[in-house]
BALUM-677097 format. One line per 4 residues: number of its first residue (from 0); for each residue x, y, z of C-alpha. Coordinates in Angstrom, 2 decimals. Example, Ala and Ser with C-alpha at 12.3 -4.5 7.8 and 13.67 -1.06 7.14 Angstrom:
! residues 2
0	12.30,-4.50,7.80 ~ 13.67,-1.06,7.14
END
This chain:
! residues 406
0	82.96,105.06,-131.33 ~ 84.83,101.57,-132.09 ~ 83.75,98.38,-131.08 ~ 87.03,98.35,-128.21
4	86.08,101.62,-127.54 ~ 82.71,100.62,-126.28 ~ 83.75,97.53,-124.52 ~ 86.10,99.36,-122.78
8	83.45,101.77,-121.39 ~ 80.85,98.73,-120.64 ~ 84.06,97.72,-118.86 ~ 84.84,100.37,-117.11
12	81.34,100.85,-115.74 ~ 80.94,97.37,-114.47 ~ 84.18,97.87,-112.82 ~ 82.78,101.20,-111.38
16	79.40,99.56,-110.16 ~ 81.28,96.86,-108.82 ~ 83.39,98.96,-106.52 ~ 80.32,101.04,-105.62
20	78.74,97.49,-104.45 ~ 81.79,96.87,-102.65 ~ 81.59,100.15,-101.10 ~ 78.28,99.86,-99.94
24	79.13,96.07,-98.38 ~ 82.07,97.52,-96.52 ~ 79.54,100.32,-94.95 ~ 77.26,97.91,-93.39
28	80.34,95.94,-92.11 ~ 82.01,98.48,-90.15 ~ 84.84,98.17,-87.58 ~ 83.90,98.99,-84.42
32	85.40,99.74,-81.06 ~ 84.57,100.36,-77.42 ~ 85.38,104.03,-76.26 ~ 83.71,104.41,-73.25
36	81.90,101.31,-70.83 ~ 80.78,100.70,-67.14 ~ 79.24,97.15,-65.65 ~ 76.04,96.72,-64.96
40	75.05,96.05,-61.43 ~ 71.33,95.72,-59.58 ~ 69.59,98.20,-58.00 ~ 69.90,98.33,-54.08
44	69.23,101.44,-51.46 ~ 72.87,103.03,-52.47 ~ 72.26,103.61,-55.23 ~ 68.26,104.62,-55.35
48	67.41,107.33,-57.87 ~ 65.56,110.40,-56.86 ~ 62.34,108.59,-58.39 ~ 62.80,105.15,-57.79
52	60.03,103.89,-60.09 ~ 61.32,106.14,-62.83 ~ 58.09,106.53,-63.74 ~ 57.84,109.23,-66.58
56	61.65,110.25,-66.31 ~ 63.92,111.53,-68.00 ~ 67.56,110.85,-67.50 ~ 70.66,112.81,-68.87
60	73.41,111.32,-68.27 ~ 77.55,112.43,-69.09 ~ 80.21,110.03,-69.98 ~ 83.75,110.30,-70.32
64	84.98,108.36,-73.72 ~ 88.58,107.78,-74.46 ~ 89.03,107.63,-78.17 ~ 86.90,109.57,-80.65
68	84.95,109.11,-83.87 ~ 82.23,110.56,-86.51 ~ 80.33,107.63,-86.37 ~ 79.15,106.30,-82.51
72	76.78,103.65,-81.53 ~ 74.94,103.35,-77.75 ~ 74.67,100.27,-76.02 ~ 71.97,99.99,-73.31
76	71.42,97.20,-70.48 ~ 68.44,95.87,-68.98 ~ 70.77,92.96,-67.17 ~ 69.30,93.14,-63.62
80	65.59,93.73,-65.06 ~ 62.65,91.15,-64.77 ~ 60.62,92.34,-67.03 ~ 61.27,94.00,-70.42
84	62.31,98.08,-70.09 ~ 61.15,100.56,-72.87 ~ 63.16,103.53,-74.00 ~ 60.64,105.59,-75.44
88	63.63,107.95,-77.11 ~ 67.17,108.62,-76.95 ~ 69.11,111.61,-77.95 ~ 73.06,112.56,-77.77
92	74.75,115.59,-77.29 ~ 77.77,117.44,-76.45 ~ 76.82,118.31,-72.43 ~ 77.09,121.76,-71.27
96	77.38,122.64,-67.84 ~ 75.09,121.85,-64.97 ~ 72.88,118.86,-66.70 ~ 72.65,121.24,-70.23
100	73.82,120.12,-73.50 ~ 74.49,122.08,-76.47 ~ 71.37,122.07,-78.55 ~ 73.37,122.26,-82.17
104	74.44,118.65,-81.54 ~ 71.36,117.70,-80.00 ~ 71.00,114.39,-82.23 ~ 67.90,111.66,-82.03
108	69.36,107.54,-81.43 ~ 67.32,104.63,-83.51 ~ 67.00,101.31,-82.85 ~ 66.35,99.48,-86.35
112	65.25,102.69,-87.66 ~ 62.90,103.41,-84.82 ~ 63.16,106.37,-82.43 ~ 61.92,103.63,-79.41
116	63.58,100.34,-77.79 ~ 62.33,97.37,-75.95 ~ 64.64,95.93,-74.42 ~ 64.16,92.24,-73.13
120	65.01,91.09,-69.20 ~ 68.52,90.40,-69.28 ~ 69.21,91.64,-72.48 ~ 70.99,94.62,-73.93
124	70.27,96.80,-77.06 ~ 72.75,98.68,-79.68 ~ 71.71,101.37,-81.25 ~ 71.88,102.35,-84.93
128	75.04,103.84,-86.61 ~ 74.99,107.81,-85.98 ~ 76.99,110.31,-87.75 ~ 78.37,112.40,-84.76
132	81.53,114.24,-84.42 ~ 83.05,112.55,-81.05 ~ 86.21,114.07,-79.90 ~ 88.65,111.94,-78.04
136	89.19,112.82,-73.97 ~ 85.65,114.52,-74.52 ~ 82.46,114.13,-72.74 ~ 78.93,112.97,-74.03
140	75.37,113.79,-72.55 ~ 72.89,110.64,-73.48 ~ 69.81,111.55,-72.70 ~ 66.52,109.01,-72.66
144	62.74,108.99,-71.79 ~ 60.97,106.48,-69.36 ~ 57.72,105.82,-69.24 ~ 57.59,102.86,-66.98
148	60.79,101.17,-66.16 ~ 61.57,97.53,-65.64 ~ 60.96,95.25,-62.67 ~ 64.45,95.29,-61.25
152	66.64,97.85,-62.11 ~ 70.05,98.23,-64.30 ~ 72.78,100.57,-62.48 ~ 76.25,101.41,-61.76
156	77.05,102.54,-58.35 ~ 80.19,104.47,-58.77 ~ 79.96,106.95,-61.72 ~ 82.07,109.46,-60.58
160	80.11,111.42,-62.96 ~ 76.41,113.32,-61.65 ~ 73.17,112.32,-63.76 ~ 69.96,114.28,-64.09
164	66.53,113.44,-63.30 ~ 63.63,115.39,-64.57 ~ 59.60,114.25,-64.72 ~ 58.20,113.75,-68.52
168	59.73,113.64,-71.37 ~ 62.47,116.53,-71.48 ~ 64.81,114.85,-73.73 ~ 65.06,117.34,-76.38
172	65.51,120.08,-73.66 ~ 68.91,122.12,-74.05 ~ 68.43,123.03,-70.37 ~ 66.74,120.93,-67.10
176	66.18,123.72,-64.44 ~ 64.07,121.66,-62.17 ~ 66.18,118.59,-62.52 ~ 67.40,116.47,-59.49
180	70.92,114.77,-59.45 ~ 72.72,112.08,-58.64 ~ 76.27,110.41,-59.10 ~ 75.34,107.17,-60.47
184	74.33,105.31,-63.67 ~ 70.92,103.76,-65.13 ~ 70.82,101.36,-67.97 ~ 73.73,103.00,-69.78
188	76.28,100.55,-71.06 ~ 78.81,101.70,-73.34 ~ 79.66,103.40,-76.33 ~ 81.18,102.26,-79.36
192	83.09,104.41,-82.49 ~ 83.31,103.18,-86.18 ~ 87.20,102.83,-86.82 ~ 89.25,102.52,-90.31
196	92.01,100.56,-88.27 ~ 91.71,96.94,-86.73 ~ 89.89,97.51,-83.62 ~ 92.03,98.13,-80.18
200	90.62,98.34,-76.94 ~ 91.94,97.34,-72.95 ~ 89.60,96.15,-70.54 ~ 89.66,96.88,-67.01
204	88.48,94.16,-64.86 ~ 88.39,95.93,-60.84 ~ 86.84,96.68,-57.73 ~ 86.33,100.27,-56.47
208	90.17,101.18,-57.20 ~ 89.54,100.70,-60.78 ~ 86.16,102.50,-60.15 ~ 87.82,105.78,-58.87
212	86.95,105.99,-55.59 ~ 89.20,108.29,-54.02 ~ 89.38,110.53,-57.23 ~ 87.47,113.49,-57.61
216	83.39,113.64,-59.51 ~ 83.62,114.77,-62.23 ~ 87.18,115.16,-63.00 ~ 87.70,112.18,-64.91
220	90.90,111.67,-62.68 ~ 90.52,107.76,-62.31 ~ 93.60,105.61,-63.27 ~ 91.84,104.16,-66.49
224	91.12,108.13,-67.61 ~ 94.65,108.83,-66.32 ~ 95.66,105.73,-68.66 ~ 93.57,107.27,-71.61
228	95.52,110.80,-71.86 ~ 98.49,108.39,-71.50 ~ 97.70,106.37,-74.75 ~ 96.78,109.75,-76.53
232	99.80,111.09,-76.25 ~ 102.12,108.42,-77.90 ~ 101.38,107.98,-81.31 ~ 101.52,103.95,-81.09
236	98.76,103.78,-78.61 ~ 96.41,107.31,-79.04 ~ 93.94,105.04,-80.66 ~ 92.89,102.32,-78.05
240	89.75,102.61,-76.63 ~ 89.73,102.35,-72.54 ~ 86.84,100.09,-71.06 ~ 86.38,100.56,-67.35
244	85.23,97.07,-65.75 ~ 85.38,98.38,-62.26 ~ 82.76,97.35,-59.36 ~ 82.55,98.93,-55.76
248	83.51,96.28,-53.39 ~ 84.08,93.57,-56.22 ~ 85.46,90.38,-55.18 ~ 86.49,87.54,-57.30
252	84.59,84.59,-55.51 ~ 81.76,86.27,-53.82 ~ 78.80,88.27,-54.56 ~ 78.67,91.76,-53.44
256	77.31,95.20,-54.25 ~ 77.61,93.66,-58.20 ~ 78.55,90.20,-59.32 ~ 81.52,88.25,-59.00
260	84.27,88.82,-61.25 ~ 84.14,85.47,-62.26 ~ 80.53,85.45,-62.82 ~ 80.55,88.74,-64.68
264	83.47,87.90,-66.99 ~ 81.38,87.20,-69.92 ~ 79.55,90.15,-70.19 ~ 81.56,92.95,-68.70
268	84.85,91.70,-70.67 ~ 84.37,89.34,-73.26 ~ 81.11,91.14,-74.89 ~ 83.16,94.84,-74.99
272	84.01,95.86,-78.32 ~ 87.28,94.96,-80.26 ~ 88.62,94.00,-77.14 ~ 92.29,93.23,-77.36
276	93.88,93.22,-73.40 ~ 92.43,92.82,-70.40 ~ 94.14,94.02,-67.03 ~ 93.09,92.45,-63.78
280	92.62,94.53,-60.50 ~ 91.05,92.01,-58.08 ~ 91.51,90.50,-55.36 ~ 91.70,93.27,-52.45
284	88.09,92.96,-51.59 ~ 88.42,89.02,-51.08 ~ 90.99,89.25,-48.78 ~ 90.04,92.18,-46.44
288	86.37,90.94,-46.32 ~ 87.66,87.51,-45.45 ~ 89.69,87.61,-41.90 ~ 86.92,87.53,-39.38
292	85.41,84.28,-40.96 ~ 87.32,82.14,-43.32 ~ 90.90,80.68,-43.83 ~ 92.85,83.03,-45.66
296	95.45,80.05,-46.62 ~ 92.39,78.45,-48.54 ~ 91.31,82.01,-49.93 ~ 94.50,82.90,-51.42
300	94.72,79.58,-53.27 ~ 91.21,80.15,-54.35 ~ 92.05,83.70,-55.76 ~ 95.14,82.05,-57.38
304	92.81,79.62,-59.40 ~ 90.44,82.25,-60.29 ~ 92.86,84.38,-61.81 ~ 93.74,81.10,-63.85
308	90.36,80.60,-64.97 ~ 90.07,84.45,-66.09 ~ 93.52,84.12,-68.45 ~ 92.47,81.11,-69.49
312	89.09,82.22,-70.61 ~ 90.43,85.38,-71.97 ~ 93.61,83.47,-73.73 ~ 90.30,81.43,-75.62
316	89.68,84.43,-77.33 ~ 92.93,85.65,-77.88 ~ 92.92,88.45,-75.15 ~ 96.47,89.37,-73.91
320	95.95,89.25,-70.07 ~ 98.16,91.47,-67.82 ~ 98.03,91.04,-64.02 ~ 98.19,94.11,-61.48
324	99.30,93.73,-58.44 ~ 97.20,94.38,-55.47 ~ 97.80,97.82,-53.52 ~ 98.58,98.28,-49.71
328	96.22,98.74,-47.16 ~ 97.92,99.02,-43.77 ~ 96.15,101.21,-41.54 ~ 92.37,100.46,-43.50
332	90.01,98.81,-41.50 ~ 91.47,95.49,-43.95 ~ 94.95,95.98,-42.06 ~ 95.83,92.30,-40.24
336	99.54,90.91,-40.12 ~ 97.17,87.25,-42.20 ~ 95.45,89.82,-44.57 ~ 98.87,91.00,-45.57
340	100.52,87.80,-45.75 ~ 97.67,87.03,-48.10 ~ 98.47,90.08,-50.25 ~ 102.25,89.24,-50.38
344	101.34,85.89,-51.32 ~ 98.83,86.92,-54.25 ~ 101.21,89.66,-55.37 ~ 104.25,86.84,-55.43
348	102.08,84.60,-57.63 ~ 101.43,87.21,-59.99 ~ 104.75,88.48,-60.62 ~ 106.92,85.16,-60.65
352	104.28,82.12,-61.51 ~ 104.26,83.19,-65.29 ~ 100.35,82.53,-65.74 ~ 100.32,86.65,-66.85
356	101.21,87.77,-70.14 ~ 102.61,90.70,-68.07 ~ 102.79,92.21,-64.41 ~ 101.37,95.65,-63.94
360	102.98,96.35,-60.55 ~ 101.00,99.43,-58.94 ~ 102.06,98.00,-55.25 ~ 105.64,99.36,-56.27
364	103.77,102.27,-57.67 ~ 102.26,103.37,-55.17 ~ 103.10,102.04,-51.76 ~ 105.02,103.99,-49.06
368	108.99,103.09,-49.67 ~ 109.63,103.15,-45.85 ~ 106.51,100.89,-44.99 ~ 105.15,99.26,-47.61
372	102.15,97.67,-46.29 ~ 100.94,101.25,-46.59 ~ 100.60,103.91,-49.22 ~ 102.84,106.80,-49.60
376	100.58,109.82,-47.74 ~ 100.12,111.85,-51.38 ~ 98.87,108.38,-52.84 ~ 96.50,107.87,-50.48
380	92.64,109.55,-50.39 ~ 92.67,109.34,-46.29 ~ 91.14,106.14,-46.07 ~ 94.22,103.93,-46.36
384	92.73,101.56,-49.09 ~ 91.75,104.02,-52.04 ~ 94.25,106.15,-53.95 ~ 93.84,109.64,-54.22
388	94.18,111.34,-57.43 ~ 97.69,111.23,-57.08 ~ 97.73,107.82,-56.70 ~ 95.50,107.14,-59.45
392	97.99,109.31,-61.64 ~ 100.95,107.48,-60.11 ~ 99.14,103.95,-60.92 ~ 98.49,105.16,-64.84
396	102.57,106.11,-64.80 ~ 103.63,102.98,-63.98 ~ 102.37,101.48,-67.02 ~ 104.69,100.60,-69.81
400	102.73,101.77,-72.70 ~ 104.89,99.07,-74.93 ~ 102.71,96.69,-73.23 ~ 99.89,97.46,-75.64
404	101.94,97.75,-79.27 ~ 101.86,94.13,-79.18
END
């Protein structure tokens, strides 16, 4: 072999190596985005697990993701807790019916390489890279172990979605025959899936509307999952991941079943992965909880300045911010001539003052066209404030998908 001969190999193996390297770099610097979320709120009476010291539990629980992946990570909260909260293991699978899961994808979660997580008070834990074959629109069954949970307790009220409770540690269980159920969340906080594209995902930030109340458990018929099978569908949009930031009874100003949206902000929207919109439901709650006690003139302008000081925050970090407008509720037990004057005026500041990037306006969507402080009957769930699944659908067709190819 020549002299160039040889160089040329010494070459051409450096170059090799080098792009191996590279390779390898790129791996441990993945792109990441948010498929699936829900906020974390404290633990009160409504939403008590059947063993409300989940001492030696084991929880399955089944999400609803919106874009897919082979490679997933699991975020888990301890937010509300006083103390630190131990996940003694964690396992994912595709869920089969009635609490099961299919025991061929019955795959183990690590946290640095361990099969256990502590999990400090106030703090939050991802877990390792997993291969796993996520479909989009699909559902996941995360299942974790208990021994002794936290001082203060991590939960989301409105799942929509039933969880399992069994005693001792039945994670690796395909099927939970004695289990007990309930339709709420515990410590689960969102899941994430390793993309080749720049990350895309649309936050939610709502009250119970957002939540789904009104649509039915376990259909996955929310507006957000409505939105989801939207953005599959067109080719410009099927991969952005959908992040629902929806509270019960949120408010904007004021404590309730789960923190303020202001005071939340941080964590339930700016902390969600590859987060590039944000859509703001709020305001609903403020005003109907506010007419037997406070001045609704001094309200509104107070919900006008705190839907400044959520674009602003989310313009910071270069978060397109769209504002929805806030739906009827003549007839609810909200329904005063000053609470809808308040609603007209929020809804008039969010379509004409400019402060939005863009108006989602699901009070044209899905108000009655002969009264409109009132939903049309097949939007409404019977309760004259929540949509029904119709609505919800009616809401997610509203939206003009170009809105997010920006």
């Amino acid at each position: 072999m020549s002299a160039a001969a040889r160089a040329f190999g010494l070459l051409l193996l450096l170059l090799t190596a080098s792009l191996a390297q590279s390779q390898t770099n790129s791996a441990g610097h993945e792109l990441w985005v948010g498929t699936w979320a829900c906020s974390p709120q404290p633990l009160d009476s409504s939403v008590a697990p059947p063993n409300p010291d989940f001492s030696d539990t084991t929880l399955r629980q089944i999400v609803h993701v919106s874009v897919g992946g082979t490679r997933i990570r699991v975020r888990f909260s301890n937010a509300f807790g006083r103390t630190a909260l131990t996940i003694s293991s964690a396992h994912v699978a595709k869920p089969a019916p009635n609490g099961a899961i299919d025991s061929g994808t019955d795959t183990p979660l690590t946290f640095a390489q361990q099969s256990s997580a502590t999990i400090p008070a106030g703090a939050l834990v991802i877990s390792d890279p997993l291969a796993f074959d996520l479909q989009p629109l699909s559902d996941l069954a995360v299942t974790i172990h208990v021994k002794d949970a936290p001082d203060g307790i991590t939960a989301h009220a409105g799942s929509r979605a039933t969880s399992y409770f069994t005693s001792s540690d039945s994670v690796t269980e395909s099927t939970l025959p004695a289990a007990q159920s309930t339709d709420h969340w515990y410590f689960l906080n969102g899941i994430d899936v390793a993309v080749e594209k720049p990350p895309r995902a649309l936050v939610i930030l709502g009250d119970s509307i957002t939540d789904g109340r009104g649509s039915t458990i376990n259909g996955n018929t929310r507006w957000p999952d409505d939105l989801s099978r939207r953005f599959r569908s067109n080719k410009r949009t099927k991969g952005i991941g959908v992040l629902n930031a929806g509270i019960g009874g949120n408010r904007l100003l004021r404590d309730g079943l789960g923190p303020n949206a202001l005071a939340r902000f941080d964590r339930d929207v700016l902390s969600q992965t590859g987060v590039r919109w944000l859509v703001v439901l709020e305001g609903v709650n403020d005003i109907g909880t506010c007419a037997a006690h406070c001045d609704l003139d001094l309200l509104t302008r107070d919900i006008l300045q705190a839907y400044q000081q959520i674009i602003l925050r989310a313009h910071a970090h270069n978060i397109r911010v769209y504002g929805a407008t806030i739906l009827p509720f003549g007839g609810s037990s909200y329904a005063m001539p000053e609470t809808e004057h308040a609603r007209q005026a929020a809804n008039r500041w969010i379509r004409e003052s400019g402060w939005f990037d863009a108006v989602l306006d699901f009070d044209a969507a899905a108000r009655d066209p002969q009264n409109p402080s009132r939903l049309a009957d097949s939007n409404d769930s019977g309760d004259h404030l929540h949509p029904s699944n119709a609505g919800h659908q009616s809401m997610a067709d509203s939206i003009n998908l170009n809105l997010f190819t920006k």
